[in-house]
MDTraj code that builds the backbone (N, CA, C; nanometers):
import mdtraj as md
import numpy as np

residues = "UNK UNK UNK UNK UNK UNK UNK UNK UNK UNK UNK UNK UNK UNK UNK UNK UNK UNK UNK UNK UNK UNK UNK UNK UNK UNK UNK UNK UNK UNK UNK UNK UNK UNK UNK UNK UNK UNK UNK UNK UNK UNK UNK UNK UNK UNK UNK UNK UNK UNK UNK UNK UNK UNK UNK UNK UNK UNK UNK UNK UNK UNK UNK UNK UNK UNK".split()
xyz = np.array([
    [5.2889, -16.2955, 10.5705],
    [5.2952, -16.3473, 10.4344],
    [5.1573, -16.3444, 10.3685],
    [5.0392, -16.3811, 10.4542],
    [4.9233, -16.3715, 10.4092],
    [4.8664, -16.2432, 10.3285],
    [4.9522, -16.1213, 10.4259],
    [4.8822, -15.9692, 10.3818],
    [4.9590, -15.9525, 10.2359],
    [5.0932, -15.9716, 10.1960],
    [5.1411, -15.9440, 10.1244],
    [5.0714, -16.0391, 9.9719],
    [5.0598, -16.1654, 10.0319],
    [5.0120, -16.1754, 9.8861],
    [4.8421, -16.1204, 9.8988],
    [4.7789, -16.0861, 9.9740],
    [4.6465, -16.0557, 9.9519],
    [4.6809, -15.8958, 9.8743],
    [4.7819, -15.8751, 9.8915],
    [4.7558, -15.6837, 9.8769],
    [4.7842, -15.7070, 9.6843],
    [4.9196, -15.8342, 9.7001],
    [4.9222, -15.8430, 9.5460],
    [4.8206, -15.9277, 9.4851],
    [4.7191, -15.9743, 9.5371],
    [4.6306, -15.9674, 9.4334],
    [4.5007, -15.8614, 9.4361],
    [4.4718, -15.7572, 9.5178],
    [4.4191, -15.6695, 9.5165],
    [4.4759, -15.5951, 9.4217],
    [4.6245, -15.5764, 9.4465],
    [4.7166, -15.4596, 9.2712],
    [4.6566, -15.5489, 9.1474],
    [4.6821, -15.7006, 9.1897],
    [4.6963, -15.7726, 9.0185],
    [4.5478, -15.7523, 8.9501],
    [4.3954, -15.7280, 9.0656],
    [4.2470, -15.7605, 9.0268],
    [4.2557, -15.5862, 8.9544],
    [4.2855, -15.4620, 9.0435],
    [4.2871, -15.3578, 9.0118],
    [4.3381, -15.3515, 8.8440],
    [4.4976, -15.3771, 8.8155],
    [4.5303, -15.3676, 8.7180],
    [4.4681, -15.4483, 8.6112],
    [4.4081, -15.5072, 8.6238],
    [4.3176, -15.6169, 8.5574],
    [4.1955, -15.5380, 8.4908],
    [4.1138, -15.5111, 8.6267],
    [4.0343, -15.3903, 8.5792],
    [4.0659, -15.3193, 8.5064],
    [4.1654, -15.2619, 8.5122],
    [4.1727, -15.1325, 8.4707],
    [4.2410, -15.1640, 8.2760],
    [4.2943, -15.2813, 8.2572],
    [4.3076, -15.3397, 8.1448],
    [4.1306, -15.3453, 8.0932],
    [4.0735, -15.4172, 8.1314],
    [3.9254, -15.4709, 8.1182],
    [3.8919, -15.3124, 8.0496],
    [3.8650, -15.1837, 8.1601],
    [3.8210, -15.1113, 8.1143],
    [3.8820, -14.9885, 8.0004],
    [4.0001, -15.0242, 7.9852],
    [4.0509, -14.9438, 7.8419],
    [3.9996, -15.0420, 7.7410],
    [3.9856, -15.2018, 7.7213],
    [3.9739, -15.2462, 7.5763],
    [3.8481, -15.2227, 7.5792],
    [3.7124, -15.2427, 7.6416],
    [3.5978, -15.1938, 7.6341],
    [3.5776, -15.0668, 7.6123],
    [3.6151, -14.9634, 7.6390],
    [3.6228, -14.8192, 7.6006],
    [3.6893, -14.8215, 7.4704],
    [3.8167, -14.8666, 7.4222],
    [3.8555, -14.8354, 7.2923],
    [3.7785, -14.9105, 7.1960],
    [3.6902, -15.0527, 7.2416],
    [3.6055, -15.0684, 7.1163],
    [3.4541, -15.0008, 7.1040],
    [3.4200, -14.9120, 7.2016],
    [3.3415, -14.8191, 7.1542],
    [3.3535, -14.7311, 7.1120],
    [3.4508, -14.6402, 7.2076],
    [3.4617, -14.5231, 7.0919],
    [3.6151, -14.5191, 7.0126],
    [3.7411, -14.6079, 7.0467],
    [3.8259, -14.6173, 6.9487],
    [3.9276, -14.4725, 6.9274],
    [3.9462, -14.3868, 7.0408],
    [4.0297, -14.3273, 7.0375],
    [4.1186, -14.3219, 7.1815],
    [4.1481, -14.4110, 7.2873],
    [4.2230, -14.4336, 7.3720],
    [4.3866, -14.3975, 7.3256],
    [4.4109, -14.4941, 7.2615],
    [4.4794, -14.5640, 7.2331],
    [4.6033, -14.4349, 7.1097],
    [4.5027, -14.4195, 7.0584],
    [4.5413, -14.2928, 6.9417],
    [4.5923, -14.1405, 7.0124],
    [4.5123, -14.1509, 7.1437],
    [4.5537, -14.0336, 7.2496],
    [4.6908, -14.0595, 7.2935],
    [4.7083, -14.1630, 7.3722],
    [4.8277, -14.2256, 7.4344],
    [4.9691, -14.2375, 7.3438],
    [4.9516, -14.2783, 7.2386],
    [5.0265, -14.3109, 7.1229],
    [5.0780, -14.2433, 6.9967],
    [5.0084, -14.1256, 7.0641],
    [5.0007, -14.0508, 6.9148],
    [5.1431, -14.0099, 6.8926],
    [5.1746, -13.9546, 6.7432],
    [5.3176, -13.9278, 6.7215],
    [5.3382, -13.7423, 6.7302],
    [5.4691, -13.7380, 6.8051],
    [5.4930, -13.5780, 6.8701],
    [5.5297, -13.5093, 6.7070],
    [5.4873, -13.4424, 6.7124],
    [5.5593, -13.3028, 6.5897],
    [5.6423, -13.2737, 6.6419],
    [5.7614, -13.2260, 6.5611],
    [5.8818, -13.1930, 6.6155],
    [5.9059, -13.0802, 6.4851],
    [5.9225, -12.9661, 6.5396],
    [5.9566, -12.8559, 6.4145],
    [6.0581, -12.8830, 6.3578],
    [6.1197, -12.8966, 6.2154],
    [6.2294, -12.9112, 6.2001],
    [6.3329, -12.7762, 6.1925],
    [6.2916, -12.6643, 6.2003],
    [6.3642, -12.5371, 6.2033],
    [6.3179, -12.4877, 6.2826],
    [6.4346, -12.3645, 6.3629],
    [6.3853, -12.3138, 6.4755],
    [6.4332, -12.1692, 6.3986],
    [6.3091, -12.0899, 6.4323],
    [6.3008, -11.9549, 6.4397],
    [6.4165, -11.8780, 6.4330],
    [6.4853, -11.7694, 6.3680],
    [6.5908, -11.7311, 6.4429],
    [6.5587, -11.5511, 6.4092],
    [6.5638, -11.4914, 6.5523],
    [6.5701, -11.3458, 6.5458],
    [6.6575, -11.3059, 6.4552],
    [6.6678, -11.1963, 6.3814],
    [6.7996, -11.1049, 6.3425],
    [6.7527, -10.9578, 6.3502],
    [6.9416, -10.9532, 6.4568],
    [6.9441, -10.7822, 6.4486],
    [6.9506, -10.7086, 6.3137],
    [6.8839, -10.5635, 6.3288],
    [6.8630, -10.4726, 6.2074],
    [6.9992, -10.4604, 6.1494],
    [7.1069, -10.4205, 6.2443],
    [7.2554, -10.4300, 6.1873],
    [7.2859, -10.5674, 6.0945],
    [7.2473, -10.6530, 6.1815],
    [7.3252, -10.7749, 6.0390],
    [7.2560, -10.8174, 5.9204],
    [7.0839, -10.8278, 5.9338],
    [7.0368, -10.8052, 5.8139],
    [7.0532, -10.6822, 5.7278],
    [7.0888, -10.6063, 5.7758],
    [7.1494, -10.4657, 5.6710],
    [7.2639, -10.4839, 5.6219],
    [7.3438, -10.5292, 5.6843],
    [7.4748, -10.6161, 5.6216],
    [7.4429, -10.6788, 5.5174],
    [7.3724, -10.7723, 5.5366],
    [7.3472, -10.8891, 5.4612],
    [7.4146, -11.0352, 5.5131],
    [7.4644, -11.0291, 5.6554],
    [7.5431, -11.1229, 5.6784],
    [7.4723, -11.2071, 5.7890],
    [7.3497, -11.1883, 5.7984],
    [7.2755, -11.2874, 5.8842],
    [7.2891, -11.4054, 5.8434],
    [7.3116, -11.4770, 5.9625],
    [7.2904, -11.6376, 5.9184],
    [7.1882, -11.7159, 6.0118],
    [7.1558, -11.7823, 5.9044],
    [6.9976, -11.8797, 5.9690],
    [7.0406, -12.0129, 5.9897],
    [7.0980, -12.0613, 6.1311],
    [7.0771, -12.2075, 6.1299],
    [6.9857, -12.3067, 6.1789],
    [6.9530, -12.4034, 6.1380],
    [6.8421, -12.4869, 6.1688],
    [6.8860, -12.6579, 6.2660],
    [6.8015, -12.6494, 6.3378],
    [6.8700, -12.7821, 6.4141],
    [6.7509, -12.8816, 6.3770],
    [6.8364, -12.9726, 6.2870],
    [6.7447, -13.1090, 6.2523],
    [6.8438, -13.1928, 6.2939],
])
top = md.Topology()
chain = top.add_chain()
for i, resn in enumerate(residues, 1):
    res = top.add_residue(resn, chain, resSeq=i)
    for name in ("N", "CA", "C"):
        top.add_atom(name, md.element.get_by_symbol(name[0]), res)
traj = md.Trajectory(xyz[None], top)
């Protein structure tokens, strides 16, 4: 019983640290946080090949997945 809580507070001091050292790093230089968090681009149309036959037609169709 002894080892187990010693190991959890070795995880709890670690994670502690490791809290400690992201807010000290993001108030110097202030981009942690903006890395981690940032918002994904998401294309809203996807590309679409067309064969020479159906654009010569004229009957290509372009659909887009939003």
């Amino acid at each position: 019983m002894q080892m187990a809580i010693t190991f959890m507070a070795v995880v709890a001091g670690m994670v502690f640290s490791l809290a400690v050292a992201l807010l000290a790093e993001e108030f110097i230089f202030g981009q942690v946080f903006r890395l981690f968090f940032a918002r994904q681009t998401v294309p809203h149309t996807v590309p679409v090949k067309q064969n020479a036959s159906a654009a010569a037609r004229g009957n290509a169709t372009v659909r887009s997945s939003i």
